[in-house]
C-alpha positions in Angstrom: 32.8 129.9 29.6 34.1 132.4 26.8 35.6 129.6 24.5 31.8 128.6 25.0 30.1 131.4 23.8 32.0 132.2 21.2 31.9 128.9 20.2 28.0 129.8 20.7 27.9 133.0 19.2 30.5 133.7 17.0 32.3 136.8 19.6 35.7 137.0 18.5 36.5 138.9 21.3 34.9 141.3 24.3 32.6 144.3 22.6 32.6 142.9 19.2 29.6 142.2 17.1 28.8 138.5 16.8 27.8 139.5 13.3 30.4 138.6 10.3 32.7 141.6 9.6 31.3 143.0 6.8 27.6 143.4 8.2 26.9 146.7 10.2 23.2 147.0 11.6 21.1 149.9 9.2 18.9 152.3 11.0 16.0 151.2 8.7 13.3 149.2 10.3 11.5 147.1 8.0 11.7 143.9 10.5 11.8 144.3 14.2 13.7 147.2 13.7 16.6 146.0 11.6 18.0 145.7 8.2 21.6 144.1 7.8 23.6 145.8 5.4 27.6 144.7 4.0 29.7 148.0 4.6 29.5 150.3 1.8 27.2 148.5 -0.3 23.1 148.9 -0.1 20.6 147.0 1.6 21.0 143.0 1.3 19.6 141.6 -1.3 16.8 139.8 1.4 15.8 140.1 4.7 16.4 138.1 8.0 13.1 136.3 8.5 10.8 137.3 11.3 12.6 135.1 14.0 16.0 135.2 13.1 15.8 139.1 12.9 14.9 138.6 15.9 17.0 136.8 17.1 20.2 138.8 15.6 18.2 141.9 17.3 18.3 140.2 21.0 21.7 139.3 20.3 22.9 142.6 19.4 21.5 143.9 22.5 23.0 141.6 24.8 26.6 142.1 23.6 26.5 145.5 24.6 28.9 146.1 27.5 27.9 145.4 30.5 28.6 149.1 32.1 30.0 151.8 30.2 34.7 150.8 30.4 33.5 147.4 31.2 35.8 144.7 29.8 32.9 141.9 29.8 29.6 141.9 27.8 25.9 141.8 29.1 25.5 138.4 27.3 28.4 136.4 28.8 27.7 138.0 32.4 24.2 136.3 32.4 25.4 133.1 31.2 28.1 133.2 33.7 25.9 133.8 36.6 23.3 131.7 35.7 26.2 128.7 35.4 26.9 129.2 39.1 23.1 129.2 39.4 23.3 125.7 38.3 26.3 124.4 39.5 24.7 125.9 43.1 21.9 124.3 43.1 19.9 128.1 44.2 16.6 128.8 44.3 14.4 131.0 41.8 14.0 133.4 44.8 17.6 133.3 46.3 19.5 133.9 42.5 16.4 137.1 42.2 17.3 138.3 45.5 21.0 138.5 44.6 20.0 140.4 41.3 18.4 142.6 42.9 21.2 143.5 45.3 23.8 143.5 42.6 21.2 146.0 41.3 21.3 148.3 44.0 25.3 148.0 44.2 25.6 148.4 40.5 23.2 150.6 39.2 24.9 151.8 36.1 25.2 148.0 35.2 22.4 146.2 32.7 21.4 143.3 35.0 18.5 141.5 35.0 15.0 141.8 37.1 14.8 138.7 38.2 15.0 134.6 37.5 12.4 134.9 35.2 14.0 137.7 32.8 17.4 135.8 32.6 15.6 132.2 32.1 13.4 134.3 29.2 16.5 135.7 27.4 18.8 132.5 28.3 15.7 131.1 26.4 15.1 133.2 23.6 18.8 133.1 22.5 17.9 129.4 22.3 19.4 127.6 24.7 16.0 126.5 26.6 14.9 123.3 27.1 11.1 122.2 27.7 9.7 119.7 30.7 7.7 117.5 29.3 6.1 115.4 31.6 5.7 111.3 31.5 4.0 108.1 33.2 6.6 107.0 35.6 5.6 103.5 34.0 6.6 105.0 30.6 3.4 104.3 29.0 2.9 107.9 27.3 4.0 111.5 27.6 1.7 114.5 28.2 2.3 115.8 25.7 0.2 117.4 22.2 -3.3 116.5 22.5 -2.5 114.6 26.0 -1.3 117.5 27.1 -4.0 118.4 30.2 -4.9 114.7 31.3 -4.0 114.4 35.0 -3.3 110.6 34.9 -2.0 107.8 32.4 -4.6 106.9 29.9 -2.8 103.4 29.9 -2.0 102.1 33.5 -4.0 104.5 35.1 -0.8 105.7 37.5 -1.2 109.6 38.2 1.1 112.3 36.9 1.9 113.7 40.1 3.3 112.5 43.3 1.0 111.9 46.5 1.7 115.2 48.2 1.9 118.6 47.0 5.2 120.2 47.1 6.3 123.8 48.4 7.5 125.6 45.4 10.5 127.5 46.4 11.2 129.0 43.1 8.2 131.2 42.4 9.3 134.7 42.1 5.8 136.3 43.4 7.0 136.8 47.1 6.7 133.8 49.2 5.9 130.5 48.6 3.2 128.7 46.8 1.7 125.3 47.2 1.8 123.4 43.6 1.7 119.7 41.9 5.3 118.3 41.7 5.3 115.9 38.5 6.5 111.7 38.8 8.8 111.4 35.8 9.6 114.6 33.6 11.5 114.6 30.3 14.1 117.4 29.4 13.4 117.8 25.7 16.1 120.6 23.5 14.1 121.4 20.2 16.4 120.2 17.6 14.6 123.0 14.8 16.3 126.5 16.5 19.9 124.9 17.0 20.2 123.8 13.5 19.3 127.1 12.5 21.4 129.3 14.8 24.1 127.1 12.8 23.5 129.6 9.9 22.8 132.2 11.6 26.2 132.3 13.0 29.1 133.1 10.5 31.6 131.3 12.5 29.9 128.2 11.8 27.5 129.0 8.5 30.3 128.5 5.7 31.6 124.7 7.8 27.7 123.6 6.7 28.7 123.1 3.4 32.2 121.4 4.0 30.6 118.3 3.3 30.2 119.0 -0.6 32.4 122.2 -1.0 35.7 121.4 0.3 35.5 117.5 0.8 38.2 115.2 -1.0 36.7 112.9 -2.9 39.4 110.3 -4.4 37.6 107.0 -2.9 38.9 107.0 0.7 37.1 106.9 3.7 38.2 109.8 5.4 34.3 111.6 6.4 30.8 109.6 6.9 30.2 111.1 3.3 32.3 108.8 1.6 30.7 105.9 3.4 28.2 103.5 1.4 25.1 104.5 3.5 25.4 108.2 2.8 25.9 107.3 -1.1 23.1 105.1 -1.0 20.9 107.9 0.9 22.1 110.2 -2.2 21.0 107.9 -4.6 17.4 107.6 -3.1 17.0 111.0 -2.9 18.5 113.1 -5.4 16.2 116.5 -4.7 17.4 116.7 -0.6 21.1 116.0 -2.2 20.5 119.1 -4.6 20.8 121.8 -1.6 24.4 121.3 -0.1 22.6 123.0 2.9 20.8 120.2 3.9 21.8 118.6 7.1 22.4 115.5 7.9 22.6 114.1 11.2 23.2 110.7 13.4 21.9 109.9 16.4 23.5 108.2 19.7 21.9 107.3 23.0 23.0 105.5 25.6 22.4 104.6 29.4 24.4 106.0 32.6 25.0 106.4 36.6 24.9 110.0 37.1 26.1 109.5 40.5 29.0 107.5 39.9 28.2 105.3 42.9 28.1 101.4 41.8 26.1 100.4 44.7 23.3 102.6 43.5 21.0 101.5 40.7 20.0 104.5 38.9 20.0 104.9 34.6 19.7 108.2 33.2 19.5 108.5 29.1 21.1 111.2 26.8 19.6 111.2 23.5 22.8 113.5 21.5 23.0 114.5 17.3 26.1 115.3 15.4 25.8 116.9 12.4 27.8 115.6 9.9 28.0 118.6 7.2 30.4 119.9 9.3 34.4 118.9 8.6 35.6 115.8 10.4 37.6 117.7 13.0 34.9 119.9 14.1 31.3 117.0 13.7 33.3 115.2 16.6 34.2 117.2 18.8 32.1 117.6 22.0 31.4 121.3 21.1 29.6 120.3 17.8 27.4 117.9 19.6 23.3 118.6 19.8 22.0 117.0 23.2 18.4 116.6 22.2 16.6 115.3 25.0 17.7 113.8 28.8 15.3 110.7 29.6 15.2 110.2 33.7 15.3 107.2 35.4 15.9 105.4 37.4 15.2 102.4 35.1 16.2 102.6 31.9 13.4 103.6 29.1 14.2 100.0 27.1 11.5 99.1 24.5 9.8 101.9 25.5 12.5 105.0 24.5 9.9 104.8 21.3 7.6 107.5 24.2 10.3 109.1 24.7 11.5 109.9 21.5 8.0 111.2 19.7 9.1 115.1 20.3 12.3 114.7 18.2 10.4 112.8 15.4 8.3 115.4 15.1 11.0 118.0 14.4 12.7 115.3 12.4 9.0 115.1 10.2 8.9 119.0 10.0 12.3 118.9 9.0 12.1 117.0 6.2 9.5 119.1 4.5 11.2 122.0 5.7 11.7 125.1 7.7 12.6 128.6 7.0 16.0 129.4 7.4 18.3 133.1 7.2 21.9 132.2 6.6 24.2 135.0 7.1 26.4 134.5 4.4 24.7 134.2 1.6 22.1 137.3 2.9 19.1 134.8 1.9 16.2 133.2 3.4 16.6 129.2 2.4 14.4 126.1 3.3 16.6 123.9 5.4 15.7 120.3 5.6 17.4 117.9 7.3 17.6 114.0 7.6 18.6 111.3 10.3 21.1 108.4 8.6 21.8 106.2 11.4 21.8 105.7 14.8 25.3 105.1 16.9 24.7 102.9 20.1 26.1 99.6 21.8 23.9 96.2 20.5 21.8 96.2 23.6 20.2 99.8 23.1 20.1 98.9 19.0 17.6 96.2 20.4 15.7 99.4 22.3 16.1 101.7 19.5 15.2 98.8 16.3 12.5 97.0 18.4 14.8 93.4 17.3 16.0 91.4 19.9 19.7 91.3 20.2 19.7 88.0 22.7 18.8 84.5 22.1 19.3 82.3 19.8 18.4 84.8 16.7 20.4 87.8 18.0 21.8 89.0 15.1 19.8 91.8 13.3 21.2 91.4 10.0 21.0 87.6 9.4 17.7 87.7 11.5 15.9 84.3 11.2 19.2 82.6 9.6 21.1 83.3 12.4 23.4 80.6 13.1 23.7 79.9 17.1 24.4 77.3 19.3 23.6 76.7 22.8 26.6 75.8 25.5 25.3 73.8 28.0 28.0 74.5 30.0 28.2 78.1 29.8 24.5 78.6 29.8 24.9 80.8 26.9 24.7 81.2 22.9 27.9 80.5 20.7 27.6 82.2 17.2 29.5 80.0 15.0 28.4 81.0 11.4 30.8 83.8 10.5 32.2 81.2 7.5 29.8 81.8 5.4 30.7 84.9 4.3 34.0 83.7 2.8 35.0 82.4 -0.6 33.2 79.0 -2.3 36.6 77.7 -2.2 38.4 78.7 0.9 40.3 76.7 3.2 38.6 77.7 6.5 35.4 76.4 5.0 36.8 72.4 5.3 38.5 72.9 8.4 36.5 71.2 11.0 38.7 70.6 13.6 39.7 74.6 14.4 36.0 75.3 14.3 32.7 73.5 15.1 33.5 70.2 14.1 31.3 70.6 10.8 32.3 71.9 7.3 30.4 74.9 6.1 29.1 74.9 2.4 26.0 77.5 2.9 26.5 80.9 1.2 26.5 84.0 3.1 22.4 84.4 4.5 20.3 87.7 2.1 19.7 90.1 4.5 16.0 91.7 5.0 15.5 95.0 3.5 13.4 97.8 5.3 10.4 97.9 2.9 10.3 94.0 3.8 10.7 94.6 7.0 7.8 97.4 7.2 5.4 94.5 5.6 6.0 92.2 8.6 5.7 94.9 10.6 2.4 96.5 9.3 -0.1 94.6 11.8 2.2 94.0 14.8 0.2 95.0 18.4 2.9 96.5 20.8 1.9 98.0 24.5 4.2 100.3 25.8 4.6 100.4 29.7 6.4 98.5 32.2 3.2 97.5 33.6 1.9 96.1 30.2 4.7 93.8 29.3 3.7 90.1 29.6 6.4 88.1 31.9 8.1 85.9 30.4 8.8 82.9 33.3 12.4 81.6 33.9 11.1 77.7 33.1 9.2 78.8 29.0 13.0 80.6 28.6 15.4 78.1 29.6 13.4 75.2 27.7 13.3 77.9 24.5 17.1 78.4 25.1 18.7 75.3 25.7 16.6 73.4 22.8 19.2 72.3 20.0 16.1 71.9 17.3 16.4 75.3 15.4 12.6 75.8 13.9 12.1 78.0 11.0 10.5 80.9 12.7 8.1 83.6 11.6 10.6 86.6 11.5 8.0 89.0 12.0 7.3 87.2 15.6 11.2 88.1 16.2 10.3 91.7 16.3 9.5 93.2 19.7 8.2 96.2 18.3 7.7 98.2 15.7 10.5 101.1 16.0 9.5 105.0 15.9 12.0 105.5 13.1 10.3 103.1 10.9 
């Protein structure tokens, strides 16, 4: 738990400022109270913004000791207990009622009200997270303007179970009766973790690693020597300008959180890693920004697109950018940031690109030239056109015998860029929902499958969907 907040918050040890060690905290109020100022030098050359001041102001308050001689700080004993709080599974009114007593035992100790306070600072120190609730057929989210409705606009399923449920958390004194939600979404803003990164000193300066300290002599050693991040550079020069810039991946993937085989049950972690950061720090499990947790117990599949609108809105206000403090430079910055890839096994790619990754035209980069066979015996697809790709002259090209009885002369297939792609894409209808998906009978796909006539299909009618990142 202290390897994790200072990891968090940059404390190199108990009772020390989380601030970098030339800053001391200036009895001048100009914003929320405080100015930050090197030692022995005058007042920075610009403020902290409104939120980060803020921020730096509630974090300055909670590492104070927790009692007067006290070895721990106020900020890592509310972590702490609210961990247990967790890992306990305790009620809202149980965990207040223990403050409280720990209150009366400990009165010269800085402990919370209530629930409620430590959720609020726990919160504001941002590491909240905000319910979002969703059709249990995945057809939407209430969300933005849908925010109010009380049923699906699309199935017409309500958005709340049958019964009411006892709410044993409320922190007025005894229990109330309230609407427990179908399906609800656990969404992390992406916007206030990327800029606690500067915010913290410990982690500010590693932001720029990427174009300060990088080796560049051609070897693949860091995403930023790979072709798509060169290419991304090339497109746009005035993001690549600002060193600050982030840029981040995305990986999502399906799970049992019960670890019980018997039971079906898919719960999906939507996780970032920034990649500005050094090789041995973007990869490790510390450095890694879980955005959003998408319940079950199916699996989202086409429909992750609902899922995934909150993030793309960040993402889209990201781009144009927000405003940013970074503590080492003193300076208020616009920080944009960008989304290269995705990282994912081929059957989420299928949920995440909208192209389907079975059949006979599975592969997403040769697309309608895929080259596929059907094995009768098997019941399955072969993919047998991986020669292509070689030399005009080379020997595997003539070899029927080893391969597929056939000798290849085709050339290697041209593979469909995105603003092509986009065009086919422009008029495509897609309904999401599991209760708006037309069923596809086992009789239409075994005689599609097992056919050895490969037709020149319209590529765009390969496309299940048109994807949220596009």
């Amino acid at each position: 738990m202290e390897d994790m907040l200072r990891d968090a918050f940059n404390m190199r040890s108990h009772g020390e400022q989380s601030f970098p060690p030339d800053f001391i905290i200036s009895e001048d109020c100009n914003i929320t109270g405080n100015v930050f100022c090197e030692t022995g030098t005058s007042a920075l050359n610009e403020e902290p913004n409104e939120e980060a001041a803020k921020f730096y102001n509630l974090l300055n308050e909670m590492n104070e000791e927790l009692y007067e001689g006290s070895k721990y700080l106020k900020l890592s004993f509310c972590i702490r207990l609210f961990h247990l709080k967790c890992l306990g599974g305790w009620t809202g009114n149980s965990f207040t009622m223990l403050l409280e007593f720990l209150r009366e035992m400990f009165p010269f100790a800085k402990i919370p009200q209530s629930c409620q306070d430590m959720k609020r600072l726990i919160k504001d120190l941002g590491l909240g997270y905000d319910k979002i609730h969703s059709c249990p057929n995945d057809c939407m989210l209430y969300w933005g303007d849908q925010k109010n409705q009380q049923s699906c606009h699309v199935c017409g399923k309500s958005r709340w179970m049958n019964s009411n449920t006892e709410d044993v958390n409320t922190d007025e004194g005894g229990a109330q009766l309230r609407k427990k939600p179908v399906k609800v979404l656990r969404y992390f803003p992406l916007i206030p973790r990327l800029q606690r990164l500067f915010m913290s000193s410990k982690t500010a300066e590693s932001m720029t690693w990427h174009n300060d300290q990088r080796t560049d002599d051609g070897l693949l050693r860091h995403p930023a020597d790979s072709l798509a991040w060169k290419s991304f550079d090339s497109k746009f020069p005035s993001f690549v300008s600002d060193p600050w810039n982030v840029r981040l991946g995305l990986a999502a993937d399906g799970f049992n959180p019960f670890k019980i085989m018997s039971t079906s049950y898919s719960t999906w972690p939507v996780v970032l890693v920034p990649y500005n950061l050094p090789p041995w720090i973007c990869m490790k499990q510390s450095s890694f920004i879980l955005s959003m947790i998408i319940p079950g117990e199916k699996g989202p599949g086409n429909d992750i697109d609902i899922y995934l609108q909150p993030l793309i809105e960040d993402l889209k206000q990201l781009w144009s950018g927000v405003e940013t403090y970074d503590v080492l430079r003193k300076e208020n910055f616009n920080l944009r940031a960008a989304l290269l890839w995705t990282i994912n096994d081929f059957p989420a790619y299928a949920n995440l690109s909208g192209w389907s990754t079975k059949g006979r035209y599975a592969c997403p980069c040769c697309a309608a030239q895929t080259c596929s066979k059907w094995l009768y015996n098997r019941k399955k697809f072969s993919y047998m056109g991986h020669r292509r790709w070689l030399d005009e002259n080379h020997k595997f090209r003539f070899q029927r015998t080893l391969f597929d009885g056939t000798e290849e002369h085709r050339g290697a297939p041209e593979q469909t860029v995105g603003s092509e792609i986009l065009f086919m894409l422009k008029n495509i209808n897609f309904s999401y929902g599991k209760m708006n998906q037309p069923p596809i009978t086992q009789t239409t796909r075994r005689s599609r499958d097992e056919s050895d006539e490969e037709d020149d299909p319209n590529e765009a009618e390969l496309w299940k969907k048109r994807s949220i990142f596009f």
